[in-house]
N, C-alpha and C positions, 0 to 999 in steps of 0.2 A: 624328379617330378617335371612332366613337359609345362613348359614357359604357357601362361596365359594369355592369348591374344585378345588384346580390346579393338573388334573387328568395326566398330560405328566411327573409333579413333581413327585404324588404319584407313576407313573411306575417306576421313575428311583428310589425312594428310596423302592423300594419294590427289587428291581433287585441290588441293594446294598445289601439290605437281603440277599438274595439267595446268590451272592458273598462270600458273609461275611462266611455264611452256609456251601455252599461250601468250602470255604479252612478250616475252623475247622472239617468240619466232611464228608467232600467227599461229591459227588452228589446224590449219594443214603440216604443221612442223612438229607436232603431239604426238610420238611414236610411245607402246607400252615400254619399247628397251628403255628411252629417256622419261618415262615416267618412271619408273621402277628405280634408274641409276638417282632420279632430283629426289625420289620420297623414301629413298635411302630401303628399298625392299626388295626383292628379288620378284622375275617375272614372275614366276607363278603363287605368287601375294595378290600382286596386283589382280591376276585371271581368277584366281577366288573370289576375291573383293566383286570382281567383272565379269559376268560373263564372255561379253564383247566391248569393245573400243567405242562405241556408240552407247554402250551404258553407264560408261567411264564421264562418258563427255556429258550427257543430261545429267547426273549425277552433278558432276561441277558446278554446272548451271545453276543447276536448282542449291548448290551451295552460295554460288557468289549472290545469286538475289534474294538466299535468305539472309545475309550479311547485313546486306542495306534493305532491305528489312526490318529487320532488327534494332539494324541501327536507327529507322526512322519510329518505331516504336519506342524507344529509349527515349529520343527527344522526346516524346509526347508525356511521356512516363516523369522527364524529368524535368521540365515544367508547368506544372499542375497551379500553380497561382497567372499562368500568363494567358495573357486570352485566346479565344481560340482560332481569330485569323492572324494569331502571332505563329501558335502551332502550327496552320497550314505553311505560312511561310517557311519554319524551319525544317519542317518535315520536306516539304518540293526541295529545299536547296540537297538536303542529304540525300533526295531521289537523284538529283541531278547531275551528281560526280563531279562537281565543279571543282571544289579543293585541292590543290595539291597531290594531299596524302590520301586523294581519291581515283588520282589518276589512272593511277595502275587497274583499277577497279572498272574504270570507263572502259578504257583498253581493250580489257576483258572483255566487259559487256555486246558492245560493238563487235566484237569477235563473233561473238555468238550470237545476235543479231543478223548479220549477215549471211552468215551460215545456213540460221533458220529459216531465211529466204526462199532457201532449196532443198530444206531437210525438215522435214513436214514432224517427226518425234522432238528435234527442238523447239519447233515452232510452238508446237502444244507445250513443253516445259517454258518457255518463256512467258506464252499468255497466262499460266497458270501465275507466276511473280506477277505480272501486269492486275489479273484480278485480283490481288492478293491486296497489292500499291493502293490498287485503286478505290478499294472497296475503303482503305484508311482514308483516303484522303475525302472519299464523298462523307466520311462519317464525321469527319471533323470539319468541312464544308457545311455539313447542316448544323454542327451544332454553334459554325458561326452567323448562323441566322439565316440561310437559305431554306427553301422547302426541299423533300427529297428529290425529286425527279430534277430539279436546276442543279441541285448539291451534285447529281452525278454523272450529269452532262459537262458541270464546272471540273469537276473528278478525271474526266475524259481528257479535257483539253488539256487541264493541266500536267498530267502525265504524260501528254504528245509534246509538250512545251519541253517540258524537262527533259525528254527523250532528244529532241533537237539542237537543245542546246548544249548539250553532252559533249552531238556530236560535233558541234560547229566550232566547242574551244577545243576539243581533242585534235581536230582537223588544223587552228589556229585561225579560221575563220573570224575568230570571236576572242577576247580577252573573258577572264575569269570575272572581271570586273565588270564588263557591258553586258555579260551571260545573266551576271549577279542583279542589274539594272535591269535588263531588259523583265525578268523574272519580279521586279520589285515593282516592274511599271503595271505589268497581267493584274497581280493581287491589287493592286491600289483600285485598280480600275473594279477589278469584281466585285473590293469592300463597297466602296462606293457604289454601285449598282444594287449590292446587295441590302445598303442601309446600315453595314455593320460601322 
């Protein structure tokens, strides 16, 4: 009986590859050979899975910012007694990729950021994560006491914050710590603005 292939598995560990790829040797250094040899599958897995290499790569993308994503729905999810300009906070630190064991994840991001500078199909997969971020955070914005349209202009900025600070500890511009402060100073100021 031929072996069952779970084809939504094989995308996501082939898009781990490319991950992977990405932070050791940049986006340009992504060939399907060394995708295929890191996700342990032969090229033409991968060219099923893909049509092209460009499908491969939005693919990824839209894996790594479902990750943190995810992850920042979690925290929201998982504390439901804390208020809700506690949640905006923890939710922006986990947009931010400050941690450590998020590093690899920034890396990534920034890869692909860059990229979509001049690659107009990434571009769109990126802003698609950004509406996605953003839409969370105006919604927990308003329900810490802003009206809507402030909740997602605040929504805006704060997602450009987090985006820069990403890049300025990745870069070492910035410690994890002054990224973490400087982040801590934004929200104080908004509660306070906001009356929450």
């Amino acid at each position: 009986m031929p072996k069952q292939v779970d084809h939504e598995e094989r995308r996501r560990r082939i898009a781990d590859a490319v991950c992977a790829l990405i932070d050791t040797q940049g986006l340009e250094g992504v060939t399907l050979r060394d995708v295929a040899v890191r996700a342990e599958v032969s090229m033409g897995a991968v060219q099923r899975c893909f049509r092209t290499k460009e499908e491969m790569l939005r693919f990824a993308l839209g894996h790594i910012g479902e990750r943190v994503t995810e992850r920042a729905h979690a925290r929201v999810l998982a504390g439901p007694a804390q208020s809700a300009a506690s949640t905006v906070g923890h939710v922006a630190g986990e947009v931010a990729l400050l941690r450590d064991e998020h590093r690899t994840e920034a890396r990534i991001w920034l890869a692909f950021l860059a990229a979509a500078a001049v690659n107009p199909p990434l571009a769109t997969a990126l802003r698609t994560s950004y509406v996605d971020l953003e839409a969370l955070l105006a919604r927990l914005i308003e329900q810490a006491g802003l009206d809507p349209a402030p909740a997602r202009r605040e929504a805006r900025t704060l997602l450009a914050l987090t985006d820069g600070l990403t890049a300025h500890v990745l870069i070492g511009h910035r410690t994890t710590t002054e990224a973490e402060e400087l982040l801590h100073t934004h929200l104080a100021a908004l509660w306070q603005r906001a009356g929450a």
